[in-house]
C-alpha positions as protocol buffer text, in pm:
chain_id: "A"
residue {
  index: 1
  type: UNK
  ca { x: -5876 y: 3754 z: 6619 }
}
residue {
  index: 2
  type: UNK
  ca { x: -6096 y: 4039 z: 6646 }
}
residue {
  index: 3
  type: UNK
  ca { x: -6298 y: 4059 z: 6285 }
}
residue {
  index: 4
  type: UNK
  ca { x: -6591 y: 4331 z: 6266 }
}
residue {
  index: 5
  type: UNK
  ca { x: -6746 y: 4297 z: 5899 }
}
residue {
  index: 6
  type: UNK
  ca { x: -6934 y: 4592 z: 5783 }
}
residue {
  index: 7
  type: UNK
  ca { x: -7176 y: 4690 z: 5553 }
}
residue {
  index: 8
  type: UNK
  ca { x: -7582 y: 4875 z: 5560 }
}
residue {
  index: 9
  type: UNK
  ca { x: -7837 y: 4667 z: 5583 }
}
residue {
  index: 10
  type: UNK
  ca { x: -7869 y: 4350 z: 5282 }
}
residue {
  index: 11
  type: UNK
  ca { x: -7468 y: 4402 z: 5215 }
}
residue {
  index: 12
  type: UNK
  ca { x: -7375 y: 4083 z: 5254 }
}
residue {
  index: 13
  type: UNK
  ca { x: -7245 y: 4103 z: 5640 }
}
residue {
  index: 14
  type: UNK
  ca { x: -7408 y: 3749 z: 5734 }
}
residue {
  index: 15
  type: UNK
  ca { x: -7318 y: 3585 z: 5465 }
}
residue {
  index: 16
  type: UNK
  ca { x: -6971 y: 3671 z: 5435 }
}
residue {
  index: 17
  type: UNK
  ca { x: -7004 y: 3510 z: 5839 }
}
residue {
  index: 18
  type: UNK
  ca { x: -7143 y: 3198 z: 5743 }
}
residue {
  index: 19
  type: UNK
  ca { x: -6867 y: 3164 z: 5464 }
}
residue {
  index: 20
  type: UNK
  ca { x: -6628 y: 3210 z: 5730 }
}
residue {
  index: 21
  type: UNK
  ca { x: -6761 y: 2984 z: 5968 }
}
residue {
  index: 22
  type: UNK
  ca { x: -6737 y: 2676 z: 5706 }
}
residue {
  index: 23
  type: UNK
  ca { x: -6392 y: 2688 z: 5761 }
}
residue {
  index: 24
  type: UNK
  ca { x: -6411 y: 2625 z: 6138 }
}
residue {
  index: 25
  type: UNK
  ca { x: -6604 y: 2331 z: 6353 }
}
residue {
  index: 26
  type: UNK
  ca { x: -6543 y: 2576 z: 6689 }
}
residue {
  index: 27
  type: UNK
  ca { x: -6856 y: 2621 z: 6895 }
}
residue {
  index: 28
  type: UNK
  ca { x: -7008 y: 2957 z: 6852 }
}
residue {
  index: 29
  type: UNK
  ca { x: -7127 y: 3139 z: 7148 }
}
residue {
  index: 30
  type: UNK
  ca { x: -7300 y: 3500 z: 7148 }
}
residue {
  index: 31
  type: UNK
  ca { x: -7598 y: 3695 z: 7012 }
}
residue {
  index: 32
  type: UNK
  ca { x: -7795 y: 3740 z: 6676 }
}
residue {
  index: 33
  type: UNK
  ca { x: -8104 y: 3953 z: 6618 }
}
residue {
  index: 34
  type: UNK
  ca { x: -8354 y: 3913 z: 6411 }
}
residue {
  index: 35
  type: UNK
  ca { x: -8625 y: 4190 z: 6205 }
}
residue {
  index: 36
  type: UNK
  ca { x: -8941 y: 4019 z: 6192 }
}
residue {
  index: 37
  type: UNK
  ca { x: -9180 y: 4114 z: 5867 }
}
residue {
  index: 38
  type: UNK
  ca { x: -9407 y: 4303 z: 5960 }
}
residue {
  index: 39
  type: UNK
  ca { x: -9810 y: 4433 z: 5804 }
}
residue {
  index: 40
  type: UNK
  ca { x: -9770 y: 4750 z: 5615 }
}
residue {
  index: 41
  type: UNK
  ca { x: -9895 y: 4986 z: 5875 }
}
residue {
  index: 42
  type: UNK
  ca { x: -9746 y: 4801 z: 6212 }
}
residue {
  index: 43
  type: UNK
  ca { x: -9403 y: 4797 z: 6328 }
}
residue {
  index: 44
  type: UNK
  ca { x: -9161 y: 4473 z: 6297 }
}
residue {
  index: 45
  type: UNK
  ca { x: -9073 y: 4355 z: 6597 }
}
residue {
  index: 46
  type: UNK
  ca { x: -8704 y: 4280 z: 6667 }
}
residue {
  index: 47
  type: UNK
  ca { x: -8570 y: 3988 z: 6874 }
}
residue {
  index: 48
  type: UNK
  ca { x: -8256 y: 3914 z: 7012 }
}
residue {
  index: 49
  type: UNK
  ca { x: -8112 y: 3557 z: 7010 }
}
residue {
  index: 50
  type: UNK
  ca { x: -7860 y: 3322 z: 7149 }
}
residue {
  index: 51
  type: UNK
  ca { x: -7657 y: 3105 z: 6988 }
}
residue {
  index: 52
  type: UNK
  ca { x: -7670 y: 2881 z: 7286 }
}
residue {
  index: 53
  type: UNK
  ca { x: -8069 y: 2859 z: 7339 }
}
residue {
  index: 54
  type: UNK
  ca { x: -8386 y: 2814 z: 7148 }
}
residue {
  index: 55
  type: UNK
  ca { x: -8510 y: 3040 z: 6944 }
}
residue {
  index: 56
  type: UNK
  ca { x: -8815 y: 3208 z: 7073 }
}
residue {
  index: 57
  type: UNK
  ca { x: -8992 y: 3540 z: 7037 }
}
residue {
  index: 58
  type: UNK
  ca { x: -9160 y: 3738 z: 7339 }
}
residue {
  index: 59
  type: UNK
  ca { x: -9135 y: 4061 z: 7552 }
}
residue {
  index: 60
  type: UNK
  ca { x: -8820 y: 3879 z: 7725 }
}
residue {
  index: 61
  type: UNK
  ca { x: -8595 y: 3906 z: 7374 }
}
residue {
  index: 62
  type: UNK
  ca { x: -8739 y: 4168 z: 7194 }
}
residue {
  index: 63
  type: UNK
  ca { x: -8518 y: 4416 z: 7169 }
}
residue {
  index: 64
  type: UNK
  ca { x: -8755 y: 4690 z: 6958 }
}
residue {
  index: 65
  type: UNK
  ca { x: -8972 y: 4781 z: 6654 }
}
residue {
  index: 66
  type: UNK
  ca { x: -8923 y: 4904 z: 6363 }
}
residue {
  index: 67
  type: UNK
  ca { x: -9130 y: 5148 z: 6127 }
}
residue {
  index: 68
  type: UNK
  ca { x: -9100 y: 5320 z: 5853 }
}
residue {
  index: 69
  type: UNK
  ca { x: -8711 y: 5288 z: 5831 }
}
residue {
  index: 70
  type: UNK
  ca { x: -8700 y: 5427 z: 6225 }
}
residue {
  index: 71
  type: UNK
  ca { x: -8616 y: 5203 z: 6520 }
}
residue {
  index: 72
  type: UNK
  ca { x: -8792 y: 5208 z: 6853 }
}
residue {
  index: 73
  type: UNK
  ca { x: -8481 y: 5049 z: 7108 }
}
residue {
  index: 74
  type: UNK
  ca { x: -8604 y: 4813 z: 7412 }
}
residue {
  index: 75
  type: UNK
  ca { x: -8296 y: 4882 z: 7598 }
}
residue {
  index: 76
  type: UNK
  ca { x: -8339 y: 4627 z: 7897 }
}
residue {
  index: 77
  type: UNK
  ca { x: -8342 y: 4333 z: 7674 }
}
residue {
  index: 78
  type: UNK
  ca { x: -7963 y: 4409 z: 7617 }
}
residue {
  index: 79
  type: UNK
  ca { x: -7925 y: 4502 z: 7977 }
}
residue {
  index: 80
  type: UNK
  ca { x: -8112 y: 4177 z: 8075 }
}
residue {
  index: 81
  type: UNK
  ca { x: -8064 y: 3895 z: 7848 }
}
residue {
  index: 82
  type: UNK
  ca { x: -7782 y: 4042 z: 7615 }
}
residue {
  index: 83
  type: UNK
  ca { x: -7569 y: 4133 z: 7966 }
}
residue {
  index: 84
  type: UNK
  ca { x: -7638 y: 3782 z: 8085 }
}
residue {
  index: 85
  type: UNK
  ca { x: -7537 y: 3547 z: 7762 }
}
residue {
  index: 86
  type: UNK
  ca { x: -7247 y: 3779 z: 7715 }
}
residue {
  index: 87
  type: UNK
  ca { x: -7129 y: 3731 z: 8072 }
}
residue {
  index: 88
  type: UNK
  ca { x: -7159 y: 3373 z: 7994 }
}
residue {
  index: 89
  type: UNK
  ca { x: -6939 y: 3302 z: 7714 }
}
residue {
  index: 90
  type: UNK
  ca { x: -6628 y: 3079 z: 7871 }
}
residue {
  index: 91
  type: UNK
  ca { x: -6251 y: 3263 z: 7853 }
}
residue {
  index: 92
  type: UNK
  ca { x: -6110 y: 3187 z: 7477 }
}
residue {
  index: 93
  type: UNK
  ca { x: -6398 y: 3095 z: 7319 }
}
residue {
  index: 94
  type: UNK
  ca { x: -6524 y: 3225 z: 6968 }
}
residue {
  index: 95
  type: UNK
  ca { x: -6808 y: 3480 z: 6979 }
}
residue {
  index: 96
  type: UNK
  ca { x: -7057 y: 3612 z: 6751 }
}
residue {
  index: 97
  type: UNK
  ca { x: -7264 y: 3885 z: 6752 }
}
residue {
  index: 98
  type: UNK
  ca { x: -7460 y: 3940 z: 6433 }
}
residue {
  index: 99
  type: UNK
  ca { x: -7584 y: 4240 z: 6427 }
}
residue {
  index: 100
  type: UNK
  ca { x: -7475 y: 4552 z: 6648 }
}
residue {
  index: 101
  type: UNK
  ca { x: -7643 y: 4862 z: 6492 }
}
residue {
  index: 102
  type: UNK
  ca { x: -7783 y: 5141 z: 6684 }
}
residue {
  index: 103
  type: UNK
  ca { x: -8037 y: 4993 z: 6927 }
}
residue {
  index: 104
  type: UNK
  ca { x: -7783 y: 4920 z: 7178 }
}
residue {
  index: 105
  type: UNK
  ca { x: -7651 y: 5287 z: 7223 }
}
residue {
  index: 106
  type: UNK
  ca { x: -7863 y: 5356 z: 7508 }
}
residue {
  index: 107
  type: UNK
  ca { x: -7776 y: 4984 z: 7690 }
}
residue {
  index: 108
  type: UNK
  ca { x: -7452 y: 5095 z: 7890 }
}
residue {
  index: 109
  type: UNK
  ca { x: -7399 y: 4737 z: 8039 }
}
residue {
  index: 110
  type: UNK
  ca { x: -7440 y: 4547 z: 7732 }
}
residue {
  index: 111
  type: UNK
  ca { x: -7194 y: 4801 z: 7524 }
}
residue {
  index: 112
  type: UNK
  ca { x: -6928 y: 4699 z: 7868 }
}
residue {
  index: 113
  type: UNK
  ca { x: -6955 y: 4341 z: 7825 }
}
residue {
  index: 114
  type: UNK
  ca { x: -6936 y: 4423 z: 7445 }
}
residue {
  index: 115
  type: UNK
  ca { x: -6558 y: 4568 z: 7538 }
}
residue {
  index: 116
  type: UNK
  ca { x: -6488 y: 4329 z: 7797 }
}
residue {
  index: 117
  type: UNK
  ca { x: -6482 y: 4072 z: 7476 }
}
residue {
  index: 118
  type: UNK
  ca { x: -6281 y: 4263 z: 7286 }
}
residue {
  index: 119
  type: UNK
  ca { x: -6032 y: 4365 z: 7506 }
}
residue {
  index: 120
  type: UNK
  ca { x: -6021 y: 3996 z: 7636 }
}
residue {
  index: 121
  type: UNK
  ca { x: -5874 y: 3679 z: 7532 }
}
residue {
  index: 122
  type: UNK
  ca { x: -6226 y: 3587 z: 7308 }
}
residue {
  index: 123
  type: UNK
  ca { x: -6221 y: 3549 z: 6910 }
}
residue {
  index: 124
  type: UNK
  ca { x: -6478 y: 3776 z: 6801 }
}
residue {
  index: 125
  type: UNK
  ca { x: -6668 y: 3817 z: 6470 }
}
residue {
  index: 126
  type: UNK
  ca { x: -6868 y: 4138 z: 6490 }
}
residue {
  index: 127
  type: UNK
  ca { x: -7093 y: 4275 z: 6213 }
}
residue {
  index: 128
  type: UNK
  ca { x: -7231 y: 4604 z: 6245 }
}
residue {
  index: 129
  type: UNK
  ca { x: -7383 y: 4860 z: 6077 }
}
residue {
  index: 130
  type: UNK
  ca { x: -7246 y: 5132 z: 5823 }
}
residue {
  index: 131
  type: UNK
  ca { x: -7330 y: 5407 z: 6093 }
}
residue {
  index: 132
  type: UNK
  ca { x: -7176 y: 5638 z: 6279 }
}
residue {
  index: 133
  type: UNK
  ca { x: -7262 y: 5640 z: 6642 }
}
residue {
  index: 134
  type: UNK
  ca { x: -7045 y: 5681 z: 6927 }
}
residue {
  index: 135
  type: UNK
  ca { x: -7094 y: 5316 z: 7001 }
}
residue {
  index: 136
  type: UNK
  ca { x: -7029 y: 5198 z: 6641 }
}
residue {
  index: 137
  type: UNK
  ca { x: -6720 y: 5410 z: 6567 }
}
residue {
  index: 138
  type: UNK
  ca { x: -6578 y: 5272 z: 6906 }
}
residue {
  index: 139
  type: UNK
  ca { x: -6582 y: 4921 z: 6782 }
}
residue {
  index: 140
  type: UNK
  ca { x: -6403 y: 5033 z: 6444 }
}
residue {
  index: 141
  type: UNK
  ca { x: -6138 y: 5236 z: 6652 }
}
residue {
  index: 142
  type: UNK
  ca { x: -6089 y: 4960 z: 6870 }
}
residue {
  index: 143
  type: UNK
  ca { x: -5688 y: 4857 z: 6925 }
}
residue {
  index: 144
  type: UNK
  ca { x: -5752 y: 4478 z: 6853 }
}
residue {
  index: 145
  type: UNK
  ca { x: -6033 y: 4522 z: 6587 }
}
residue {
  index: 146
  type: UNK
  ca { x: -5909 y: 4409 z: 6205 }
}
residue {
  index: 147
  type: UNK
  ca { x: -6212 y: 4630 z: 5996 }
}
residue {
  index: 148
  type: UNK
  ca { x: -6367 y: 4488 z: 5674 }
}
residue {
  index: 149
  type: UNK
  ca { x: -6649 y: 4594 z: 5440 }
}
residue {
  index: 150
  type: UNK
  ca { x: -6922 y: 4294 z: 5355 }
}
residue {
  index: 151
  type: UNK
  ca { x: -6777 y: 4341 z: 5040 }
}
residue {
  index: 152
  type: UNK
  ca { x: -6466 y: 4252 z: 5090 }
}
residue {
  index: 153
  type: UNK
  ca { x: -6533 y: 3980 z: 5352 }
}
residue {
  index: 154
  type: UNK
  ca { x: -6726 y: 3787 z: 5137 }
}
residue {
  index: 155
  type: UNK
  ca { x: -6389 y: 3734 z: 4941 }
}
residue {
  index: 156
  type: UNK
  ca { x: -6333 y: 3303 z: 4934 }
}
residue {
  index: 157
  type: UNK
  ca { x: -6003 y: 3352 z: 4971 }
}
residue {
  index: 158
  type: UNK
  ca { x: -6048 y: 3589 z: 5300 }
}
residue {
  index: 159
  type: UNK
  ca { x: -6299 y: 3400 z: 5451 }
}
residue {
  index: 160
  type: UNK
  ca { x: -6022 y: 3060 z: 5443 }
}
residue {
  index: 161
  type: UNK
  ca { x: -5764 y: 3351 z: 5599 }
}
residue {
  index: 162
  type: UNK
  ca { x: -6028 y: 3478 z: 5865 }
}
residue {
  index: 163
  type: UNK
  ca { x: -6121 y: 3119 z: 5984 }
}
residue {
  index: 164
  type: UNK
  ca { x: -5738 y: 2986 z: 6040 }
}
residue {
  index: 165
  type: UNK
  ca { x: -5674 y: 3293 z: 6253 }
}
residue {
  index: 166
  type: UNK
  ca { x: -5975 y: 3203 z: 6449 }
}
């Protein structure tokens, strides 16, 4: 199962993942990022994590800033650490990546491994943002991608469905 769930930001995406996930005791492999609060006049930093490593927060994972609703993108992170956990993930196994938005447009490896997942024999739960970028609208056209708004993944009675196809 390919799922991508989404939504703009606060809709509901990582919730409606975590009521999926109840369902199943499969390992989870993949990435998260994370928005860091930030003072009023200085830009949150934003990391990107593994599900397979301890969290920590330096120039290694952070993957940009954000100000004043604009995003500064640290493109090597993805093409460093995001190419490397990606290329990790063993044959079949059930991936997460929570959130893909528009700071990887510009990370050309990454957005490869990204479609080497899909394409591949991997379960995938995706959440991205309600965007359009030529990155973003590929992962919605995708072949093997099933679509879903937050809204309507946060459904009980889909989440039960999602995780037995998983």
């Amino acid at each position: 199962m390919k799922l991508v769930i989404e939504g703009h930001s606060g809709s509901g995406k990582s919730t409606a993942v975590r009521r999926i996930l109840k369902y199943t005791d499969r390992e989870i492999w993949g990435l998260w990022s994370e928005k860091m609060p930030a003072a009023e006049d200085l830009p949150a930093p934003v990391y990107l994590h593994s599900y397979r490593s301890p969290i920590r927060y330096s120039d290694d994972n952070r993957i940009g800033v954000c100000q004043h609703r604009c995003a500064q993108s640290f493109p090597k992170v993805f093409e460093t650490l995001g190419v490397e956990t990606l290329r990790s993930i063993p044959e079949g196994s059930l991936v997460l990546l929570d959130e893909i938005g528009v700071m990887e447009s510009e990370a050309r490896q990454f957005q490869a491994e990204l479609f080497r997942l899909l394409d591949g024999s991997f379960d995938v739960i995706l959440t991205i943002r309600d965007k359009s970028t030529p990155l973003l609208d590929a992962i919605r056209n995708h072949p093997m991608v099933q679509c879903v708004s937050a809204q309507a993944a946060n459904d009980e009675a889909f989440c039960r469905e999602a995780a037995k196809k998983l």
